[in-house]
C-alpha positions in Angstrom: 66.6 105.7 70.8 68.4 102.3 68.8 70.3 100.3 71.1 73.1 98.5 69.7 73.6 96.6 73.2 71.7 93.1 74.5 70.1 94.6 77.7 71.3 91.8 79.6 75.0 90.9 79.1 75.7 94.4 77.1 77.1 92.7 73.6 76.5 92.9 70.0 73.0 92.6 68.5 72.0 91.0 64.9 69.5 91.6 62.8 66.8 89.0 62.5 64.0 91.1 60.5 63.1 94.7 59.8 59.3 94.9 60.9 58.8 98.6 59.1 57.2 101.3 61.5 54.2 100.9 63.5 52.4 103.3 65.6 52.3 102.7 69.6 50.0 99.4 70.3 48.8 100.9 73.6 47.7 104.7 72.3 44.0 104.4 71.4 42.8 108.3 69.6 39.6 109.6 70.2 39.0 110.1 66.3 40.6 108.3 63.6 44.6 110.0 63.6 47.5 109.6 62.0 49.4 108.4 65.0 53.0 108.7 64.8 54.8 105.7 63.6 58.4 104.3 64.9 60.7 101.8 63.4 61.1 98.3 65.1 62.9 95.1 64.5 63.5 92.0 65.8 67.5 91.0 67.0 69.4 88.5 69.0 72.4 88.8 71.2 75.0 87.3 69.7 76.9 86.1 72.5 73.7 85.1 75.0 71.4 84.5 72.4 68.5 86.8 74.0 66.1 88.2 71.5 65.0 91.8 71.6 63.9 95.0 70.1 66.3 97.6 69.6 64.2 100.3 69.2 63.6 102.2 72.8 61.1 104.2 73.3 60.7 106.6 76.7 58.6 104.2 79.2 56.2 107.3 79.9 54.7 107.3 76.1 54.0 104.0 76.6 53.1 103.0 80.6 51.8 106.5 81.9 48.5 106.0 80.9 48.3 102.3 80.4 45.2 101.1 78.7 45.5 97.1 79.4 43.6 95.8 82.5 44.2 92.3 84.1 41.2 92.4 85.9 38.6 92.1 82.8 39.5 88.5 81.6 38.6 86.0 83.8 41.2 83.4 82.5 43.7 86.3 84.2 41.9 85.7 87.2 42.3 82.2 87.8 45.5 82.5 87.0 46.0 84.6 89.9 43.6 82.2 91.6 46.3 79.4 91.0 49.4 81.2 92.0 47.9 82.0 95.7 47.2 78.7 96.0 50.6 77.9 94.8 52.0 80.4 97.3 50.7 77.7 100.6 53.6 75.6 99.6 56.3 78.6 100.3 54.4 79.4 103.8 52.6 82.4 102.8 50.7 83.5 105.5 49.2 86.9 107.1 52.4 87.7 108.5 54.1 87.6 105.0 55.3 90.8 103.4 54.5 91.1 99.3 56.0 93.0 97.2 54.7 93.3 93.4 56.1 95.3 90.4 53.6 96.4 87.5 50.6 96.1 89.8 48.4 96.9 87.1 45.1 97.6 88.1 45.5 95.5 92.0 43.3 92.8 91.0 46.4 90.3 92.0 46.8 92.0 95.6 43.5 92.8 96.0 43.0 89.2 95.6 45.8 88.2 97.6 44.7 90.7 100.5 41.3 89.4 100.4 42.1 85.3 100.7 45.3 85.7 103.2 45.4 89.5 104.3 49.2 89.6 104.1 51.3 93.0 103.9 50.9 94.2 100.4 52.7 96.8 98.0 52.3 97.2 94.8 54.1 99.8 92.3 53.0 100.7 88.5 53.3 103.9 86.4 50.2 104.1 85.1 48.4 106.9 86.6 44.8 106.2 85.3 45.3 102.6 86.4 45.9 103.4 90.4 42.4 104.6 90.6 41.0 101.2 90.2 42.8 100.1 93.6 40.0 98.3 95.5 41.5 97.9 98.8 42.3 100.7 101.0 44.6 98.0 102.8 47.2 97.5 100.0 49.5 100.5 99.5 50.1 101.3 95.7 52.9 103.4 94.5 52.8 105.2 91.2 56.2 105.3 89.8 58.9 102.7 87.9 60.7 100.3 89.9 64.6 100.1 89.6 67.5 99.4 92.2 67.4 102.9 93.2 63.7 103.1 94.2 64.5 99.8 95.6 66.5 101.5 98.5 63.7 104.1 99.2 61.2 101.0 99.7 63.5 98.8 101.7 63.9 102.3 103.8 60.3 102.4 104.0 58.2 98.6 104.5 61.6 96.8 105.3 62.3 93.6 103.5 59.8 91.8 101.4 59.0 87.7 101.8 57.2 88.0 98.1 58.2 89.9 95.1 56.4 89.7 91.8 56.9 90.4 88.7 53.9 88.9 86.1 54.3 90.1 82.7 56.3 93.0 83.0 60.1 91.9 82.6 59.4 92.3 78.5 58.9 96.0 79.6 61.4 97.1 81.1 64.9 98.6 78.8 67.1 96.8 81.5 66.1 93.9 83.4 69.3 94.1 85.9 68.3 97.1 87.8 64.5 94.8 88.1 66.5 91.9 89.3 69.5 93.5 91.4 66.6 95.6 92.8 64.1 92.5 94.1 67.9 91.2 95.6 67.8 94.5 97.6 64.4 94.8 99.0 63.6 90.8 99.7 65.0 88.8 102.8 67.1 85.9 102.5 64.8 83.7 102.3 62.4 85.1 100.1 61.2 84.1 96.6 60.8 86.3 93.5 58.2 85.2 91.4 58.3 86.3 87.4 55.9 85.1 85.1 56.2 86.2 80.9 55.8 84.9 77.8 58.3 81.8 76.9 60.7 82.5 74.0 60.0 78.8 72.9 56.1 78.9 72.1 57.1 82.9 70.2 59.1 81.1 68.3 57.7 77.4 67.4 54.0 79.1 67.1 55.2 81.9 65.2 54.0 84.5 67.7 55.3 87.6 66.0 52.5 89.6 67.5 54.2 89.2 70.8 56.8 92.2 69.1 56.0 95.5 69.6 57.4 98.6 71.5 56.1 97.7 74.9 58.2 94.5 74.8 61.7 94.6 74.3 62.6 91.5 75.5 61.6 88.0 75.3 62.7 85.5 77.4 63.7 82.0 77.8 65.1 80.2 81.0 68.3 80.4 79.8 67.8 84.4 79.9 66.3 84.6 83.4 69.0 81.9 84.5 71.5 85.0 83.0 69.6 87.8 84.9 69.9 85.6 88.2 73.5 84.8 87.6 74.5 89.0 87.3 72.5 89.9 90.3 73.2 87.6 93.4 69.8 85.3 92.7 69.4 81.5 91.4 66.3 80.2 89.7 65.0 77.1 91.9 61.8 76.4 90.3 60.0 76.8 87.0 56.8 75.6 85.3 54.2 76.4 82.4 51.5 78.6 82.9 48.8 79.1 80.2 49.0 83.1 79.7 49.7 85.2 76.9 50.0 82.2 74.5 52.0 80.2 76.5 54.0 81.6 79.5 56.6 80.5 81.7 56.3 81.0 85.7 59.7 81.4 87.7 60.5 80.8 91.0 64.0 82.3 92.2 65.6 83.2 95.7 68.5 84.6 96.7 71.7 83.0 96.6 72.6 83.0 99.8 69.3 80.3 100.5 70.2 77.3 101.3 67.4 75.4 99.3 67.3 72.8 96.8 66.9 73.3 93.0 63.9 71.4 90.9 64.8 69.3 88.4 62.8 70.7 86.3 65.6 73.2 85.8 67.6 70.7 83.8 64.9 69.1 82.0 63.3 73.0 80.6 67.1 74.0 80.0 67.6 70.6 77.5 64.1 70.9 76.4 65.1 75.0 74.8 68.3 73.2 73.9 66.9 70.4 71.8 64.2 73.0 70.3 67.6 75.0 69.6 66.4 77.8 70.9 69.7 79.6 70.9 70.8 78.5 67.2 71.4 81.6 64.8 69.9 79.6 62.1 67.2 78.7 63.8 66.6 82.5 65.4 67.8 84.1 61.6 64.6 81.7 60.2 62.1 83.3 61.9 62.1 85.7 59.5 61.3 83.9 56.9 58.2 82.3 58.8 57.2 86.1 59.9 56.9 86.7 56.0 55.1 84.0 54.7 52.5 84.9 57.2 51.8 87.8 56.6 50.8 87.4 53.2 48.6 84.7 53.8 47.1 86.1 56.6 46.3 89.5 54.2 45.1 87.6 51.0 43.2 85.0 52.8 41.4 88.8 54.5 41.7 89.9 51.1 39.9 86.9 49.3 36.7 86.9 51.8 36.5 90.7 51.7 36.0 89.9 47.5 33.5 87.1 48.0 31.0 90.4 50.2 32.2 89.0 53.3 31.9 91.4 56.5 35.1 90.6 58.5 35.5 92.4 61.8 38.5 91.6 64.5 38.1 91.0 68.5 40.6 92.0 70.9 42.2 95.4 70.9 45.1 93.9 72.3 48.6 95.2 72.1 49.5 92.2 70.1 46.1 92.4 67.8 47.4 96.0 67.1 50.8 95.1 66.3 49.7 92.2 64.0 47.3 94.2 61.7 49.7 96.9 61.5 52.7 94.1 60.2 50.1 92.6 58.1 48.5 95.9 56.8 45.3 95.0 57.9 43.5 98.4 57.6 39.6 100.2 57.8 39.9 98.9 53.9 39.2 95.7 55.2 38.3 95.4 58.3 34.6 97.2 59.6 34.5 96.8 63.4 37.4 96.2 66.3 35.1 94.5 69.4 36.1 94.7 73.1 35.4 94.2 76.4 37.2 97.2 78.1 35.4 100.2 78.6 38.7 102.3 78.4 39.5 101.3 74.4 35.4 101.2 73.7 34.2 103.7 71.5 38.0 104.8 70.4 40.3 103.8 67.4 42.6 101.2 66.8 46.6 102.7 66.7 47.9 102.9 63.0 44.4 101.4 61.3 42.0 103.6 62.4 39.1 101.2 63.3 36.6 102.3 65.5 36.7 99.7 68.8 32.6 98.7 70.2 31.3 97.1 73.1 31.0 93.1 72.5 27.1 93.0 73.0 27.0 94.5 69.4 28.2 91.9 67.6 24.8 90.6 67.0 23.5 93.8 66.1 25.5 94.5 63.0 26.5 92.6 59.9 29.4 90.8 60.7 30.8 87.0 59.0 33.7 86.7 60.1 35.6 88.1 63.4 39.3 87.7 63.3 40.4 87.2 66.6 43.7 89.3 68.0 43.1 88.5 71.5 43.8 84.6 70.8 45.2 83.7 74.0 41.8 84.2 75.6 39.9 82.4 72.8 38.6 79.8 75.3 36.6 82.1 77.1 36.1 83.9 74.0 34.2 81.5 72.4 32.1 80.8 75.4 31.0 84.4 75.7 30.2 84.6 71.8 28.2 81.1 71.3 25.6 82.6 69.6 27.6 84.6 67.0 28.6 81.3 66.5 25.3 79.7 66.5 23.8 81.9 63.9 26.7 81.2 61.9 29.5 83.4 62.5 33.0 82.2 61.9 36.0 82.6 64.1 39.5 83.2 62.3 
């Protein structure tokens, strides 16, 4: 399906860049496949500025059986780590009810359940993902959430004190029915707390990775301030997190709270103004950015693969498998894709067909050069591979 509507005010769309056709980031074959491949590109709302895919593909092709697990990174676990300990300061406690959306495998409310022992329920699609629920004590529903499942939980649990939403409001094809559902199912005084990628670092770090059919959107504060504004909620908090390349974390509540607003509403809001975030120019220029990237990226490949290099890639991340497939970084090139989840192990990369090993083998066969997707988590990369490094492997 091509949508010709922003999925938050409903207006026009333009055209910032073809990217071609890729196959699904998240569908990992058994044996090397031709994969189906679907067209995407990269648009802005030309009223609200909001940049988006236009390209919708049905949420069960993609979330069903879901192959990306927060629990295996440890950076994702202190970041979990840091927002419960952010959570004392809004009076979270054992009585608290918590609600999260895109539970992924439970390691954030099995976490939660284990250091405060509050309420919990958690809701996700993926099917092969709900067996990983650790705790008998937190109740996980498999399904999507939307104002009308909203109505069958409040029916349920009652009214939430805690809703998340961490990295999943890219996901979904309208973020209204997310944001007008949270209103319905959390009490007054309740806070809603989103975290995803920030528009700003996609666009000053030349994150095209970040597009592929599993995000739509991409969003700003300006955006979430949008959502909030359609649905009965205000944004009353907001601060950087260091996920997914740079990510913001939001804090809103329901209008009808009588609490005060941070300032640093006003100083993010000028800072995405100054960066003009919401300039077509300056959103039309990606493009050219995009492009001149992607050559390099491919000849510089190209130029070590001539000189007898062995070059192998690390992370078969959604964004890894988006890049080499905008890049055409193919088997011709590339020998090995290493990674720590035992889900993707021993399977092939969508679209490039490269055969995805357990980490401990990197020392076991001839590799120079690992390109790393998963470059968000290159700290603790780097500390898990010292002595690829030490023997004189390079990182790209």
């Amino acid at each position: 399906m091509n949508s010709k509507k922003c999925r938050i005010c409903r207006k026009g769309l333009k055209r910032i860049l073809s990217l071609g056709k890729i196959s699904l980031v998240g569908e990992f074959p058994k044996s090397k496949k031709n994969l189906k491949k679907f067209k995407i590109s990269l648009n802005f709302c030309e009223k609200c500025k909001h940049v988006q895919i236009s390209e919708l593909i049905n949420p069960n092709k993609l979330f069903k059986n879901y192959f990306w697990e927060t629990g295996i990174s440890t950076t994702n676990l202190k970041l979990i780590n840091d927002i419960i300990k952010k959570l004392k300061k809004y009076k979270i406690n054992k009585k608290s009810k918590v609600f999260e959306i895109a539970c992924n495998d439970g390691s954030f409310l099995n976490s939660l359940q284990k250091k405060i022992g509050c309420f919990s329920v958690g809701i996700d699609p993926a099917k092969n993902l709900s067996k990983k629920n650790k705790s008998n004590k937190v109740i996980r529903l498999i399904d999507y959430f939307n104002k009308k499942k909203s109505n069958k939980i409040k029916k349920k649990y009652g009214e939430f004190d805690f809703v998340f939403a961490r990295n999943v409001l890219a996901h979904v094809k309208d973020p209204n029915t997310i944001f007008s559902g949270v209103k319905n199912i959390m009490s007054t005084a309740g806070v809603f707390i989103i975290e995803a990628p920030s528009l700003l670092n996609i666009l000053k770090f030349n994150q095209y990775d970040n597009v592929f059919h599993e995000h739509i959107g991409f969003h700003s504060l300006k955006s979430v301030i949008d959502l909030s504004n359609l649905n009965g909620l205000k944004v009353i908090n907001v601060e950087k997190i260091d996920s997914q390349g740079g990510s913001l974390r939001y804090f809103l509540t329901s209008n009808d709270n009588n609490v005060s607003v941070s300032k640093n509403i006003d100083a993010f809001l000028k800072n995405e103004t100054k960066n003009k975030l919401f300039s077509n120019k300056k959103l039309l220029n990606f493009k050219i950015k995009i492009n001149n990237h992607r050559k390099t990226l491919l000849n510089f490949l190209k130029k070590l693969k001539e000189n007898g290099k062995k070059i192998s890639v690390y992370g078969a991340s959604g964004k890894g498998q988006a890049l080499m497939q905008y890049c055409d970084i193919g088997n011709e090139v590339i020998d090995f894709c290493f990674d720590k989840s035992k889900l993707k192990q021993n399977r092939f990369t969508p679209g490039t067909n490269i055969k995805i090993l357990d980490p401990v083998l990197i020392e076991k066969l001839p590799v120079n050069y690992l390109l790393l997707l998963s470059w968000n988590l290159k700290k603790e990369i780097f500390k898990q591979q010292k002595n690829f490094v030490n023997k004189g492997g390079r990182f790209i």
